[in-house]
N, CA, C and O atoms as CSV, one atom per row, in Angstrom:
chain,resi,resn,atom,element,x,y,z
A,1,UNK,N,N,0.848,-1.189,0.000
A,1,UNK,CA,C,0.000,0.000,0.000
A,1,UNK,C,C,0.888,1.244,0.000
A,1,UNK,O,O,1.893,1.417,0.689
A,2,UNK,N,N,0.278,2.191,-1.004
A,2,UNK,CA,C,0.912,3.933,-1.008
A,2,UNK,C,C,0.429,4.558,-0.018
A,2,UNK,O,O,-0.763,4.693,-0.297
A,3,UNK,N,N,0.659,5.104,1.144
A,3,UNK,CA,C,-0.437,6.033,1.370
A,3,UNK,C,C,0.384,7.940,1.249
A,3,UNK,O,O,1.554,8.205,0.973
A,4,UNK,N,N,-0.487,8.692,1.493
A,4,UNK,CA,C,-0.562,10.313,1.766
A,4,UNK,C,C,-1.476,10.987,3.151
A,4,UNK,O,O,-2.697,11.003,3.303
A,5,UNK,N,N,-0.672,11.382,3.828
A,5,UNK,CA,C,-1.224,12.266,4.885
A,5,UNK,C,C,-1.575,13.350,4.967
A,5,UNK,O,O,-0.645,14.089,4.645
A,6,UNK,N,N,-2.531,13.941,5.260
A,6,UNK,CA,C,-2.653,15.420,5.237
A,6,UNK,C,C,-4.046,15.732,6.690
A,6,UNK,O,O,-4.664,14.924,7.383
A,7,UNK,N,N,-4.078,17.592,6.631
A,7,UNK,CA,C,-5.286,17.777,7.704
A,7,UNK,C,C,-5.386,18.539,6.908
A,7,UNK,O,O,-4.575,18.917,6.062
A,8,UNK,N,N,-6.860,18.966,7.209
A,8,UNK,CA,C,-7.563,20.255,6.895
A,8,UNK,C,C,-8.222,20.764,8.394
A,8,UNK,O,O,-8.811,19.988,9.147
A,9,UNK,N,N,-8.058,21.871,8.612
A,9,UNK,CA,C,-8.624,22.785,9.440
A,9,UNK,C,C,-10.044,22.841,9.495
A,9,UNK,O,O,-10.820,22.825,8.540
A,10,UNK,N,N,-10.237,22.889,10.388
A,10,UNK,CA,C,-12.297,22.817,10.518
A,10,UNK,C,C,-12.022,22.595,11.908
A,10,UNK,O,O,-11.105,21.969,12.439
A,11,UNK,N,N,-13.472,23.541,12.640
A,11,UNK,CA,C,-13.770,23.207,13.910
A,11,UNK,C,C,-15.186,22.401,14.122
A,11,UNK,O,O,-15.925,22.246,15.094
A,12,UNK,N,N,-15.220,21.938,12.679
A,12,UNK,CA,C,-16.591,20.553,12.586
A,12,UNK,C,C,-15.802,19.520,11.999
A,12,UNK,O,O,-16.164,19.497,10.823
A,13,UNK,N,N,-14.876,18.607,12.179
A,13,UNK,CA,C,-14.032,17.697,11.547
A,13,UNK,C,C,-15.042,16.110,11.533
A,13,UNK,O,O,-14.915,15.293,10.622
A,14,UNK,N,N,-16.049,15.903,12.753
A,14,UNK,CA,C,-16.572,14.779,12.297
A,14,UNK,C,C,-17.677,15.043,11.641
A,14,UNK,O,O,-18.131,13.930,11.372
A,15,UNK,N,N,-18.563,16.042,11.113
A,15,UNK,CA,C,-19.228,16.928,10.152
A,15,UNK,C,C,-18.216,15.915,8.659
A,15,UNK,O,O,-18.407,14.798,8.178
A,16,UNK,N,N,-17.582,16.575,8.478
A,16,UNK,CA,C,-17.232,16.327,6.991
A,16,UNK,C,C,-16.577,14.669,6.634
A,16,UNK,O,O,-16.602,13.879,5.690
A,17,UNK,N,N,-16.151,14.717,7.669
A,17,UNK,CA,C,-15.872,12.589,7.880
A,17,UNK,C,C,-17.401,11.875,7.886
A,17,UNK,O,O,-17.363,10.740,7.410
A,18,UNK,N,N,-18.185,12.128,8.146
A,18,UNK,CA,C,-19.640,11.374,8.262
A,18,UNK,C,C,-19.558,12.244,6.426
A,18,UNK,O,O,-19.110,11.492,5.560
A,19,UNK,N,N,-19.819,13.169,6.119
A,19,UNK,CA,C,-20.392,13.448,4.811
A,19,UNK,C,C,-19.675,13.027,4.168
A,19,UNK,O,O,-20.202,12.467,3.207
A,20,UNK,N,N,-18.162,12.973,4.189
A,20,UNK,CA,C,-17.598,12.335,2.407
A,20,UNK,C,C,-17.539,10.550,2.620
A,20,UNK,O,O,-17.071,9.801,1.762
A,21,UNK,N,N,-18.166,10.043,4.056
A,21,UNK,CA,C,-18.046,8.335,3.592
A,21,UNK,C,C,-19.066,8.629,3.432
A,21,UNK,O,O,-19.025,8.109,2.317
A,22,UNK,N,N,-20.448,9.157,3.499
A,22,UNK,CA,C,-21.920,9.146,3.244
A,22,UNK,C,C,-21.919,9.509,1.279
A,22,UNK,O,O,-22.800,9.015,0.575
A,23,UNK,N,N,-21.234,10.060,0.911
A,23,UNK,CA,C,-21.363,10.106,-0.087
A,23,UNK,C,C,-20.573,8.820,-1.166
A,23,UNK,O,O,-20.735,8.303,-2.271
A,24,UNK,N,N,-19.894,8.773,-0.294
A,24,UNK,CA,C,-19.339,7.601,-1.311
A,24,UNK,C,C,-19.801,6.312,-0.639
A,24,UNK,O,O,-18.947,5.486,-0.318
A,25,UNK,N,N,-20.529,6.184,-0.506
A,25,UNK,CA,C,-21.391,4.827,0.351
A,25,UNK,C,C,-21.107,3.585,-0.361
A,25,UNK,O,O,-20.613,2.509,-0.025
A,26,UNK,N,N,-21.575,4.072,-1.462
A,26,UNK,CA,C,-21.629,2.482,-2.558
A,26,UNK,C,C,-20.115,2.327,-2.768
A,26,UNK,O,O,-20.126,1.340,-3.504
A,27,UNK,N,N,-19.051,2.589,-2.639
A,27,UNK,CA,C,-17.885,2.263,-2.404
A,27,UNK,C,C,-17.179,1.663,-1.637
A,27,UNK,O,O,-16.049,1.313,-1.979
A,28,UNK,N,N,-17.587,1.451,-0.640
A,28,UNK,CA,C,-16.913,0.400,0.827
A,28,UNK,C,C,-17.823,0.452,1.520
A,28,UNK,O,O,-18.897,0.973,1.217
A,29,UNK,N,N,-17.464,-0.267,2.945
A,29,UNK,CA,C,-18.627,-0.094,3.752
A,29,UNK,C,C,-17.350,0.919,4.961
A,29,UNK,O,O,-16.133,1.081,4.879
A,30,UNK,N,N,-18.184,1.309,5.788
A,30,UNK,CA,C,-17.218,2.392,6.749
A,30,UNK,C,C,-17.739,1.943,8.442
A,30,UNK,O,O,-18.853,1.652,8.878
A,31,UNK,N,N,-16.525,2.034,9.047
A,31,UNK,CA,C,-16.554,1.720,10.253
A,31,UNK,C,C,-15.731,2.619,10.885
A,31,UNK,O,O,-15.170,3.574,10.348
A,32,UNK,N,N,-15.656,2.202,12.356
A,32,UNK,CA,C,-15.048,3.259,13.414
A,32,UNK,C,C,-14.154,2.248,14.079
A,32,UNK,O,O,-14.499,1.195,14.614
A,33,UNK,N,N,-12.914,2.764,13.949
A,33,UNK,CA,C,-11.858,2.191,14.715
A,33,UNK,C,C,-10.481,3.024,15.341
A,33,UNK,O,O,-9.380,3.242,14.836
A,34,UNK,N,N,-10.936,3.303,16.375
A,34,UNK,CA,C,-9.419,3.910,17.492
A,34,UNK,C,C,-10.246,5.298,17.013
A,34,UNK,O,O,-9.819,5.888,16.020
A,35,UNK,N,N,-11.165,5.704,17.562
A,35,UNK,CA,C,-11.512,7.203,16.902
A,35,UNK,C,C,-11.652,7.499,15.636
A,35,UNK,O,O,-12.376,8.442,15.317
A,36,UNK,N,N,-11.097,6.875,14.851
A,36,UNK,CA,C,-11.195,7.185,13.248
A,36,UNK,C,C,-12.541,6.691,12.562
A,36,UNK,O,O,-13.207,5.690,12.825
A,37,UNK,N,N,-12.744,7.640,11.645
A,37,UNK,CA,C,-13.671,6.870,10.374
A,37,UNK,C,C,-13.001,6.248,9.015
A,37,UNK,O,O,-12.424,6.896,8.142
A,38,UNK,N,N,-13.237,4.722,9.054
A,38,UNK,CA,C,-12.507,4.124,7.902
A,38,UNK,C,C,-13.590,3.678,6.816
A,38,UNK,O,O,-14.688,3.122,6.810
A,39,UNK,N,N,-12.815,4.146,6.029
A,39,UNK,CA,C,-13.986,3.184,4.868
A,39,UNK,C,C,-12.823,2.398,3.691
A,39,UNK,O,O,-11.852,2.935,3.160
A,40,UNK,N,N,-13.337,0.904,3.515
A,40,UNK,CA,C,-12.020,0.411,2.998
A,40,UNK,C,C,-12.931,0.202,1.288
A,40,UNK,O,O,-14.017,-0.374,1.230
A,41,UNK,N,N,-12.314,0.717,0.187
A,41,UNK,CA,C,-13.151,0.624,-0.882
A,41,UNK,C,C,-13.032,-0.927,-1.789
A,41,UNK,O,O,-12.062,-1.684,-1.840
A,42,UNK,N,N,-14.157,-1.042,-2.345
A,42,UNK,CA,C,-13.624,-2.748,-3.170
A,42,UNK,C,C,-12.933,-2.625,-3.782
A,42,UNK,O,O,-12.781,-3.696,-4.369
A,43,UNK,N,N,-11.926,-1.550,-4.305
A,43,UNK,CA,C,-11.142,-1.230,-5.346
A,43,UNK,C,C,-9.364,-1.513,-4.714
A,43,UNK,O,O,-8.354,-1.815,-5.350
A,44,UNK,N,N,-9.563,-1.263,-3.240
A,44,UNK,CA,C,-8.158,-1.752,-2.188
A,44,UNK,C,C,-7.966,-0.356,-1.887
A,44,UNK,O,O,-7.136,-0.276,-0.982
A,45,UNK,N,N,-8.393,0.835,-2.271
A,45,UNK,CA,C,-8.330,2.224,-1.484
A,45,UNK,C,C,-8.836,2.220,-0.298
A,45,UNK,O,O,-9.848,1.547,-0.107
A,46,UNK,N,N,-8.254,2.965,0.766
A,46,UNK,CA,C,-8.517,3.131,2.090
A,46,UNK,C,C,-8.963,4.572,2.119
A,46,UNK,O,O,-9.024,5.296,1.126
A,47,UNK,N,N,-9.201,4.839,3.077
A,47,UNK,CA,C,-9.816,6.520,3.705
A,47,UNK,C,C,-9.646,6.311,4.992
A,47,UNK,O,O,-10.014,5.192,5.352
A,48,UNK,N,N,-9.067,7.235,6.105
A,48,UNK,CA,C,-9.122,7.204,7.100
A,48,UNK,C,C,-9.102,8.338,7.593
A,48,UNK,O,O,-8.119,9.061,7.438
A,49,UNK,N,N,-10.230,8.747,8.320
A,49,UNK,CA,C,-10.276,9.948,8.776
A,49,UNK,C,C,-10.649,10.477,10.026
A,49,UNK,O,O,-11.843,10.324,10.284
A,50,UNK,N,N,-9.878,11.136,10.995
A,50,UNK,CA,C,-9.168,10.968,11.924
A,50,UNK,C,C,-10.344,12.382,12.554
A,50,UNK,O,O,-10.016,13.511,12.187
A,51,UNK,N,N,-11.389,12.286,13.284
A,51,UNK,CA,C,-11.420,13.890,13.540
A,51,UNK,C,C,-10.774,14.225,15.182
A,51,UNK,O,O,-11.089,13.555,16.166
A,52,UNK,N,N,-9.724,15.521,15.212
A,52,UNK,CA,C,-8.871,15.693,16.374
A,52,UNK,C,C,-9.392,17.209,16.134
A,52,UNK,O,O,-9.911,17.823,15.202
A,53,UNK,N,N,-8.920,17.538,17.667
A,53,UNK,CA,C,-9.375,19.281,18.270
A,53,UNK,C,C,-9.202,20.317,16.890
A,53,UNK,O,O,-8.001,20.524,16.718
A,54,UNK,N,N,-10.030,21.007,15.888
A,54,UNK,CA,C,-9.719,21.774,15.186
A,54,UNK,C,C,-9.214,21.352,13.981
A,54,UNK,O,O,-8.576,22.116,13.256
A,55,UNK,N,N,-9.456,20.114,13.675
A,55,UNK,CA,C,-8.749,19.179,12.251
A,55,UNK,C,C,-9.182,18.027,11.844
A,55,UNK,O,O,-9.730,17.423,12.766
A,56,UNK,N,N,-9.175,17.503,10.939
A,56,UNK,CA,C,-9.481,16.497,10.163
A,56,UNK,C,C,-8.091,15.943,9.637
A,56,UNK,O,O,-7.476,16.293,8.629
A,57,UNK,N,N,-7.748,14.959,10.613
A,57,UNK,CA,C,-6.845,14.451,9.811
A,57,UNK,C,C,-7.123,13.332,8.881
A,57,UNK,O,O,-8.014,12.533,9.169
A,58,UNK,N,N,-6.310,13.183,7.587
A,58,UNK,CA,C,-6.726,12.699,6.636
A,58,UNK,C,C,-5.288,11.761,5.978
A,58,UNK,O,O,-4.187,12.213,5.665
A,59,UNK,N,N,-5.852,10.130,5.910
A,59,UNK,CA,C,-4.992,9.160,5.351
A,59,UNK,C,C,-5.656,8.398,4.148
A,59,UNK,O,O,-6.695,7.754,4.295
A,60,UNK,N,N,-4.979,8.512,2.918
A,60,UNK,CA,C,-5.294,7.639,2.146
A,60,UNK,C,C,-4.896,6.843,1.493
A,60,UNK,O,O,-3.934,7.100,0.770
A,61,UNK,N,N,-5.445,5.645,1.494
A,61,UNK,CA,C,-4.144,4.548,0.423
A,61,UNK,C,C,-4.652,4.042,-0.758
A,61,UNK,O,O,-5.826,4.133,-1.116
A,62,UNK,N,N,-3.755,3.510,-1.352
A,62,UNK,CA,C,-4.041,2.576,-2.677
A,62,UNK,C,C,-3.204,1.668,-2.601
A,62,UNK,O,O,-2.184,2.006,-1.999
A,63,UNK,N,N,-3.229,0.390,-3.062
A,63,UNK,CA,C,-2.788,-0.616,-3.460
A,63,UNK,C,C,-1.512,-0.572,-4.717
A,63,UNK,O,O,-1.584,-0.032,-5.821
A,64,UNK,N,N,-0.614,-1.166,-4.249
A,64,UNK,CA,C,1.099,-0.695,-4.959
A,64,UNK,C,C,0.710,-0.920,-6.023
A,64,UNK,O,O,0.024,-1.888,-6.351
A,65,UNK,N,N,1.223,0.223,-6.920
A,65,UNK,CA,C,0.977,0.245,-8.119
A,65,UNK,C,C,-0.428,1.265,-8.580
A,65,UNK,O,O,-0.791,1.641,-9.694
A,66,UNK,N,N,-0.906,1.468,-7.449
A,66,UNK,CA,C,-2.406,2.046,-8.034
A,66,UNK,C,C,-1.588,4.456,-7.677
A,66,UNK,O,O,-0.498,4.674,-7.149
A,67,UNK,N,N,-2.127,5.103,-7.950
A,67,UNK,CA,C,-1.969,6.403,-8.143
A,67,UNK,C,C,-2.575,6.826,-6.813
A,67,UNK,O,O,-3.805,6.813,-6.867
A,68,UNK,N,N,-2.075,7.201,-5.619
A,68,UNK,CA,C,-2.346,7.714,-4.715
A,68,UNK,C,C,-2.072,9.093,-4.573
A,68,UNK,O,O,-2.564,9.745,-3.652
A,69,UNK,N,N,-1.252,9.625,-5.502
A,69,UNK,CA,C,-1.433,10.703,-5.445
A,69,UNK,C,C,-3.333,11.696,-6.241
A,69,UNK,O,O,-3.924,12.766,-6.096
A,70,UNK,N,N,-3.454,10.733,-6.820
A,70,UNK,CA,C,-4.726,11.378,-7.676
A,70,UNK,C,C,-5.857,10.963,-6.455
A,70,UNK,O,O,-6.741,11.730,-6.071
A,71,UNK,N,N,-5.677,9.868,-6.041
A,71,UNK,CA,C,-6.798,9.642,-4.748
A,71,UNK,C,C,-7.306,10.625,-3.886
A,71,UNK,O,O,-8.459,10.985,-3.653
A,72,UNK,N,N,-5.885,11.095,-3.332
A,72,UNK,CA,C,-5.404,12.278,-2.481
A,72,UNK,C,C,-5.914,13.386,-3.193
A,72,UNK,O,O,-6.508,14.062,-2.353
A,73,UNK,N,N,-6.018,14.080,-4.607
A,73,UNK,CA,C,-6.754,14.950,-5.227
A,73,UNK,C,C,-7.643,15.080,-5.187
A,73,UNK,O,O,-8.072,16.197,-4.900
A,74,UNK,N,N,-8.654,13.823,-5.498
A,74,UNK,CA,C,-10.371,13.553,-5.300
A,74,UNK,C,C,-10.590,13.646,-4.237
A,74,UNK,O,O,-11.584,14.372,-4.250
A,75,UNK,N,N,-10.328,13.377,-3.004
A,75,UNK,CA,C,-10.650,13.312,-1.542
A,75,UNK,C,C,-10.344,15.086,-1.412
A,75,UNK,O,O,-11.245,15.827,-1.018
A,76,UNK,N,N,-9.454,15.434,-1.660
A,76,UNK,CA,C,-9.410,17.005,-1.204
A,76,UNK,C,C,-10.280,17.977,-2.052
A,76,UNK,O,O,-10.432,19.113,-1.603
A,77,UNK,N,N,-10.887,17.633,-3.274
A,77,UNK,CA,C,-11.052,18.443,-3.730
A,77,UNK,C,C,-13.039,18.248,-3.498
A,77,UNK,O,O,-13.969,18.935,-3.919
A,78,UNK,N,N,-13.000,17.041,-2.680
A,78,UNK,CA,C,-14.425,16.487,-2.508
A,78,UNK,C,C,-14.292,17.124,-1.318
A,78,UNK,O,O,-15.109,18.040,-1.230
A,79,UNK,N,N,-13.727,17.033,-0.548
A,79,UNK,CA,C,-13.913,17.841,1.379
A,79,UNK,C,C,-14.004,19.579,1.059
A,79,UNK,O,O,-14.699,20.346,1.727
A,80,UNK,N,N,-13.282,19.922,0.082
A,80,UNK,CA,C,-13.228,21.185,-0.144
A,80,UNK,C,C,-14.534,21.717,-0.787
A,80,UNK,O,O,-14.927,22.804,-0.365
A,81,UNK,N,N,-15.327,21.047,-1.838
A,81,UNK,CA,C,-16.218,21.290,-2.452
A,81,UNK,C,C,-17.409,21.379,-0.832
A,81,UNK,O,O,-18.029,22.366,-0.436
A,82,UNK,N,N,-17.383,20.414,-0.411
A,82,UNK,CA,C,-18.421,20.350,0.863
A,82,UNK,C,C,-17.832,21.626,1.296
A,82,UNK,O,O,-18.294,22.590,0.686
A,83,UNK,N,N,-16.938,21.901,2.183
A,83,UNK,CA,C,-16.764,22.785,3.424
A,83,UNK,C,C,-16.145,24.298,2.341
A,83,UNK,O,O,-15.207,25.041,2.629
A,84,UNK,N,N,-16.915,24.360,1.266
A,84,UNK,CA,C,-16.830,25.811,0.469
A,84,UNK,C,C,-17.193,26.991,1.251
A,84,UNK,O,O,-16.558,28.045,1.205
A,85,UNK,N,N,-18.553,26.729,2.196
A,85,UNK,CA,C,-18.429,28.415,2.716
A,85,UNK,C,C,-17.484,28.671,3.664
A,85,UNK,O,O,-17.028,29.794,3.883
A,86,UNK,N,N,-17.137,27.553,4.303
A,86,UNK,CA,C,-16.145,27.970,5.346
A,86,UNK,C,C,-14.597,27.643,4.929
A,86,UNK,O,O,-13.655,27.414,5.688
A,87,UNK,N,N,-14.611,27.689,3.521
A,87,UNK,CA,C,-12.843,27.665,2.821
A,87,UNK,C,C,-12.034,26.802,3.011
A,87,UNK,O,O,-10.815,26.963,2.943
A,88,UNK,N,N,-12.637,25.723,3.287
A,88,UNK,CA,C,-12.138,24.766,4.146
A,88,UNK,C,C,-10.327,24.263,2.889
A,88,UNK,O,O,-10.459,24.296,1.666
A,89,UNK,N,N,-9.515,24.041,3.259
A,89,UNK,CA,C,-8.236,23.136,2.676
A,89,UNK,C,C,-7.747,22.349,3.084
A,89,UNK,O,O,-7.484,22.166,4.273
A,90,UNK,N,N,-7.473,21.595,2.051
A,90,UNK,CA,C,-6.740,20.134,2.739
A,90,UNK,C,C,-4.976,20.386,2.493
A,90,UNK,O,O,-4.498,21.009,1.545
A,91,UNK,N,N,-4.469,19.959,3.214
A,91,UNK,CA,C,-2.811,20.367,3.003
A,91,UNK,C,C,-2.237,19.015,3.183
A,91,UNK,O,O,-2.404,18.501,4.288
A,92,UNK,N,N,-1.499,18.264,2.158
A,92,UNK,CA,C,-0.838,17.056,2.183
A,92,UNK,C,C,0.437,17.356,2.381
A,92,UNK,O,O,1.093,18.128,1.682
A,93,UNK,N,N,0.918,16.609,3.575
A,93,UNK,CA,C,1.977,16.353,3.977
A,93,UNK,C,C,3.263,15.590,3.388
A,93,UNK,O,O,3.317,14.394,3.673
A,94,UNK,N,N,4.146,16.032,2.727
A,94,UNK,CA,C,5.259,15.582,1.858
A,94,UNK,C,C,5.837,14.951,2.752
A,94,UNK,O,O,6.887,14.357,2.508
């Protein structure tokens, strides 16, 4: 597995973790483990999303060989589209 780390700022972080596995529903099924929201997709992509004081932390994987960096695009640019009035960004961690 590839993965990419990143947070986005929000002082509603399990707000947008319940909405982007709710939207991608038909894609995995999603559970709660150690605080996190996981949703593991049939495709071998992961999501894990972490909500902590003032943040959303955010892990995603793919299966070696699969483009985790573009995963990491769709997921940010899907949290961002949701949390538009409040400007919300995702910042991936190099």
């Amino acid at each position: 597995m590839t993965s990419v780390h990143g947070t986005m700022a929000t002082d509603r972080p399990e707000r947008y973790a319940k909405q982007l596995t709710s939207h991608w529903s038909d894609r995995g099924p999603v559970t709660e483990e150690d605080g996190a929201v996981v949703q593991r997709w049939e495709t071998g992509h992961v999501l894990v999303l972490r909500p902590v004081e003032g943040a959303l932390d955010i892990e995603v994987s793919v299966p070696d060989g699969g483009d985790a960096a573009r995963f990491a695009q769709v997921v940010k640019e899907h949290l961002e589209r949701f949390g538009q009035r409040d400007e919300l960004d995702v910042v991936w961690h190099v």
